[in-house]
N, C-alpha and C positions, 0 to 999 in steps of 0.2 A: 367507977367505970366497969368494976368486974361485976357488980350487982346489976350493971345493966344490961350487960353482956349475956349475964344468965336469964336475963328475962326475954330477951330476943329470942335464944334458944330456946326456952319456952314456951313459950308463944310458936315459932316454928312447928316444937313438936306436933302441939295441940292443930294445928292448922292442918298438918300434914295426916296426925292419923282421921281428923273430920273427911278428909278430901278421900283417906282409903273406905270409909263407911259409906260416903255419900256415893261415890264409883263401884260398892258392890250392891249399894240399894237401886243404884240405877241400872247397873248389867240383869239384876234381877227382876226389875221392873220392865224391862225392855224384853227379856227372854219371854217372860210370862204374857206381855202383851205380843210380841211378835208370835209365839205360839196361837193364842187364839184370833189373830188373825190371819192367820195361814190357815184356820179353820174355816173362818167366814169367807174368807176374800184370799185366795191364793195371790195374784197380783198385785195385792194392795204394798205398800212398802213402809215399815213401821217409823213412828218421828216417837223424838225425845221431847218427853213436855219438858214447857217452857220453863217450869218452875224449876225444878233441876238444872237447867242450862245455867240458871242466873243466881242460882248458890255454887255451882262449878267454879263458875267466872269473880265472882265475889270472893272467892277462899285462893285462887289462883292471883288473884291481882293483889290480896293481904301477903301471900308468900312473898311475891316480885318486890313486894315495897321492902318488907323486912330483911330481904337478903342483901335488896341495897345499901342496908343499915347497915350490913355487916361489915366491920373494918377488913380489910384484907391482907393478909399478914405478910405479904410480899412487899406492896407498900409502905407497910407500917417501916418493915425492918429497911426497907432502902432510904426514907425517909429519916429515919434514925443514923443509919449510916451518913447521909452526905450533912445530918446536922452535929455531927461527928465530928466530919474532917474538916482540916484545919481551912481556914476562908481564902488563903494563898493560892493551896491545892486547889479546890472549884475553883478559882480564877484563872488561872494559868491550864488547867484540861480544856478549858471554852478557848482557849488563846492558840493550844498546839498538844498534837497529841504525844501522849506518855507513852513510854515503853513498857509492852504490854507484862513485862517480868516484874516491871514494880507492883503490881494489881496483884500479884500472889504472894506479897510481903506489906501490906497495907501497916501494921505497926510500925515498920520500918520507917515507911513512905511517910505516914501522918508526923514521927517524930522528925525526921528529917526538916519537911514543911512547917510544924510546928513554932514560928519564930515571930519576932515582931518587924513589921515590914518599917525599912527605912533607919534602923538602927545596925548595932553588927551583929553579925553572925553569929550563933555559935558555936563554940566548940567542938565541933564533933567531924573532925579528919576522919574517925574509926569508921563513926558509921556512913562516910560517904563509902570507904574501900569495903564495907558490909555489902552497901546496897549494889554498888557496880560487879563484886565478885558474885553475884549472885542474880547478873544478867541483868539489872534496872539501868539501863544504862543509851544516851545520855542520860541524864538526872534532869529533873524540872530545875527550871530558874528557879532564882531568889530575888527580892529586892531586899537585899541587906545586903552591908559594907563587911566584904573581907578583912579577916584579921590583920594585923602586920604586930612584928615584933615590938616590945616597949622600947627595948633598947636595939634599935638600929643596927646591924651590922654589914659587911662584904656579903656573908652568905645569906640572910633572908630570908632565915631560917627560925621557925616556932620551936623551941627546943623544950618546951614544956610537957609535953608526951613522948619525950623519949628521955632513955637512965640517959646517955650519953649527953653533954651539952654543946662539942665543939666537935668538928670533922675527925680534927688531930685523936680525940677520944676514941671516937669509931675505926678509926686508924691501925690505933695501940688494941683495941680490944676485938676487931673483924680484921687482921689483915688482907684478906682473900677478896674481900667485897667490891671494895675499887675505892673507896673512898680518901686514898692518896692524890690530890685531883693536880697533883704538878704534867706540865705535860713530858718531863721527862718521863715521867710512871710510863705514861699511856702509851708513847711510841715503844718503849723496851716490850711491853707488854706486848705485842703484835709482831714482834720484829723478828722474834729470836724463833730456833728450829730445832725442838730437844726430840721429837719421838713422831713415825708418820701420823700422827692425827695434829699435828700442827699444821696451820695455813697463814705461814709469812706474808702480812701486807704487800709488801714486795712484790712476792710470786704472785699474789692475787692479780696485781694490776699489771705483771706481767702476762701473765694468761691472758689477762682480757688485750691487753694489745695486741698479742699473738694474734686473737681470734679476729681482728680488727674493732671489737666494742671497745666503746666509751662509757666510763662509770663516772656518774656526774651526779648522782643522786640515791640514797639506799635509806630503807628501815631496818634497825636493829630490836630485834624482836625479845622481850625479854632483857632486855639491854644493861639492868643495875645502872650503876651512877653514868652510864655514856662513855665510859673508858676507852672503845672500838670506834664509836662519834669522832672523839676525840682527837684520836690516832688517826682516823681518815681527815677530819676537818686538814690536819699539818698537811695532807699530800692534795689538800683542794679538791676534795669529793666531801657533800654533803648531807650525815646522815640524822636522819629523823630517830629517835629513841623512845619506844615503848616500856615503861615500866608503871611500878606503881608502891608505892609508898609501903611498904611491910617490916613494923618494928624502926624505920631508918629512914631521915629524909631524900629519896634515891632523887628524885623529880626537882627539887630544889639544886641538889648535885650535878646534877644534867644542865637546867639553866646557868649554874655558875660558872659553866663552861662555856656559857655562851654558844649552847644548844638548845635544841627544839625537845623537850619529854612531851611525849603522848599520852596523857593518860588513859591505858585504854586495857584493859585485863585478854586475856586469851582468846578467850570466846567468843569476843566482838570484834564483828567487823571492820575492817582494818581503812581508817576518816579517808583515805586514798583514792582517785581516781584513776577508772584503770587503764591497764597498760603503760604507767608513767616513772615507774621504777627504775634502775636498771639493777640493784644489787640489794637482796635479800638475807640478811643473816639472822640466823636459829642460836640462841645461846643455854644454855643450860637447864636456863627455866620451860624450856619445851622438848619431855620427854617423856616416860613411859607412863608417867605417873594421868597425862591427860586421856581419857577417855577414847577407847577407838573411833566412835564416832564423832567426834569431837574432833578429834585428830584429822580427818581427811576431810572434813570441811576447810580448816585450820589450812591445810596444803593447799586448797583447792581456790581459798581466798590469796594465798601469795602467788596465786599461781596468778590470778585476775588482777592483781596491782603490777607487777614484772611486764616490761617489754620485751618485743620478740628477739629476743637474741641473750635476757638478761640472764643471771643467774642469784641462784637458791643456794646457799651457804647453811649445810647441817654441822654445827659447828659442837664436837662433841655428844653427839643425841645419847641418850642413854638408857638400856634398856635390857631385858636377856636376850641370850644369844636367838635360842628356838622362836624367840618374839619376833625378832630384828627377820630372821629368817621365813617365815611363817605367815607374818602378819605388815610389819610397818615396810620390809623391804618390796614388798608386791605394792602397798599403797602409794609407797612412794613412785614405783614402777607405772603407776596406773597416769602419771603426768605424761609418760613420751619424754622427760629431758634427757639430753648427751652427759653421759656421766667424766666429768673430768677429772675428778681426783674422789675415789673410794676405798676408805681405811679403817679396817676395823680393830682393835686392839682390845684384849681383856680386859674390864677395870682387879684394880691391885687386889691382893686379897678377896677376892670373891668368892664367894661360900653358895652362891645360887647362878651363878655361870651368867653374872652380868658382864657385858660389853658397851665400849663406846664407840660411835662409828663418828667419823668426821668425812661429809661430802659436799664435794661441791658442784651443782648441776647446773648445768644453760638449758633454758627455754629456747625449743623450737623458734628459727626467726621466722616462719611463718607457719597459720594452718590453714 
C-alpha cells in the first residue's frame, strides 16, 4: 500500500511539473505570436493552437483521475474510528442521541459499551461514576442483565468494591455519613437545635404554614444515604434524593429506605419538570469547592424545578467569608427570593476565615 502510495505521488509530481513547462511554452508561444500579429493585423485576435489545447486537457484530466486515487485521510481515520467502536455503541447513536460530553472521552465510552449484548453486565460501577462525573450523562443503554448479589440480602447491595461489607461496618467506621439507616437516627437527626445554623423540621413546616405553603414534595440535593428523605417521609412530605455512589453504596441506602436516589452528579440538569417542587435542600456537598460558573447555573436550575411560593434550603453552604460576601451572597441575591432565616457562623478552628451560612429562601409566588 505504501509502495503505491509513493508511486501516485510520483506520477503527480511528474504530471504537474509537464503541465508547468507545457503553460510557459505556450505563454511563450502565444506572446511571440500575439506580438507579430499586432504587427500584421492590429485587430486580429490571437488563438491557441489546438495541439497545446489537447496535451493541457490530456495532463489536466491524468491529474483529476490520480487525485481521485488518493485516499483521503479524513476518511481513512473516521473509517477506522467507527470500525473501532464497539457494534452496541453504532447501534444505539442511530437509535437516540448521546450526550455530547461522552464524545470528549471516547476510551471511556468504548470501554463502558464494550460488552457482550444479552449476557450480564460488567463490572464496572467505577467507571459508570467516571463517565457521569465528567458530564456523559444519561449514559447510552445496554442490552445486558444487571448484576445482583450471589447471596441475596435486605440491603441489595454488591459489596465487592467496597473494604466495608455490611452497613453496620460503614457505621462503626464513617459515623458521620448517615448510614445508621434506623428511623430513630433520622428524625433525632433534623429535630434537635444546638447552634443558629440549625433548621428543625419542625420550624420548617412551621414556617411554611405560617406562610400559608404546602410542602408535599422536595429534592435533596447532594443527599448521602436519604437521612433528611427519611426524616421528611415520617411527617408525609415526599423527598426525591440526589446522590451518587463515592467509595460507599449511598443509592442503594436511599432505596432501602424505601426512597426514590437520583442518580444524577451536580452539574446535570435536575430529570424534574418545572415549577413542581415545593422544597429544595442544598446539603454539604454543594459548596465552595464547585466552580463559580457552575454554581449559578446550579441555582438557577433549582430555581426552574421550585414552585412559586417554594423554597430553597442552603443547608450549611461552606465557603470564606470575603467569598460568601463578594461573590455567592450577590449570586444567590441575583434570584429575587424573601430571605427567611440567614445565619452565618465561623467554621471551628479556621485558619483561612471559612464560614458556614445556613438559609432559607422562598421563591417569589409570582413573576
Amino acid at each position: 500500500m505504501a509502495g503505491f502510495t509513493m508511486s501516485l505521488n510520483l506520477l503527480l509530481l511528474v504530471a504537474m511539473v509537464a503541465t508547468n513547462i507545457l503553460s510557459l511554452y505556450h505563454l511563450s508561444s502565444t506572446t511571440n505570436f500575439f506580438q507579430s500579429t499586432v504587427k500584421s493585423s492590429p485587430s486580429s485576435v490571437p488563438t491557441v493552437p489546438d495541439h497545446l489545447l489537447r496535451q493541457l486537457h490530456t495532463i489536466r484530466a491524468a491529474i483529476n483521475h490520480l487525485t481521485n486515487h488518493q485516499p483521503d485521510k479524513s476518511t481513512s481515520s473516521a473509517s477506522t474510528l467507527s470500525s473501532s467502536s464497539p457494534k452496541d455503541l453504532l447501534l444505539y447513536s442511530k437509535l437516540s442521541p448521546i450526550a455530547s460530553a461522552c464524545h470528549n472521552y471516547p476510551d471511556l465510552l468504548h470501554e463502558y459499551m464494550n460488552y457482550t449484548p444479552f449476557s450480564l453486565c460488567p463490572s464496572d460501577a467505577d467507571l459508570v461514576e467516571k463517565l457521569i462525573l465528567r458530564g456523559c450523562h444519561p449514559l447510552p443503554r445496554r442490552r445486558c442483565f444487571s448484576r445482583t448479589p450471589r447471596n441475596p440480602t435486605e440491603s441489595n447491595v454488591i459489596w465487592s468494591r467496597y473494604s466495608c461489607k455490611t452497613f453496620g461496618c460503614l457505621t462503626a467506621k464513617f459515623p458521620g455519613l448517615g448510614f445508621d439507616l434506623s428511623v430513630e437516627k433520622s428524625k433525632s437527626q433534623f429535630s434537635s437545635y444546638k447552634s443558629e445554623l440549625d433548621l428543625p423540621i419542625s420550624q420548617l413546616l412551621q414556617i411554611a404554614k405560617s406562610s400559608g405553603s404546602v410542602l408535599r414534595l422536595g429534592i435533596d440535593v447532594g443527599g448521602g444515604t436519604g437521612s433528611f428523605a427519611a426524616a421528611m417521609k415520617a411527617r408525609n412530605v415526599t423527598v426525591m434524593t440526589t446522590t451518587m455512589n463515592f467509595n460507599a453504596p449511598y443509592s442503594e441506602a436511599v432505596a432501602l429506605r424505601g426512597l426514590v436516589p437520583l442518580h444524577v452528579p451536580l452539574q446535570q440538569r435536575l430529570p424534574v419538570f418545572d415549577g413542581v417542587v415545593d422544597l429544595v435542600r442544598c446539603g454539604r456537598a454543594v459548596n465552595r469547592w464547585i466552580p463559580v460558573t457552575v454554581m449559578e447555573f446550579f441555582l438557577f436550575d433549582l430555581d426552574r424545578v421550585l414552585r412559586g411560593g417554594g423554597y430553597l434550603w442552603l443547608d450549611r453552604f461552606f465557603s470564606k467569608k470575603v467569598d460568601l460576601e463578594n461573590v455567592y451572597g450577590p449570586m444567590i441575591g441575583k434570584l429575587g427570593y424573601k430571605k427567611v432565616k440567614w445565619a452565618v457562623a465561623n467554621k471551628v478552628d479556621s485558619k483561612h476565615g471559612e464560614v458556614f451560612l445556613t438559609a432559607l429562601l422562598q421563591k417569589p409566588v409570582a413573576r
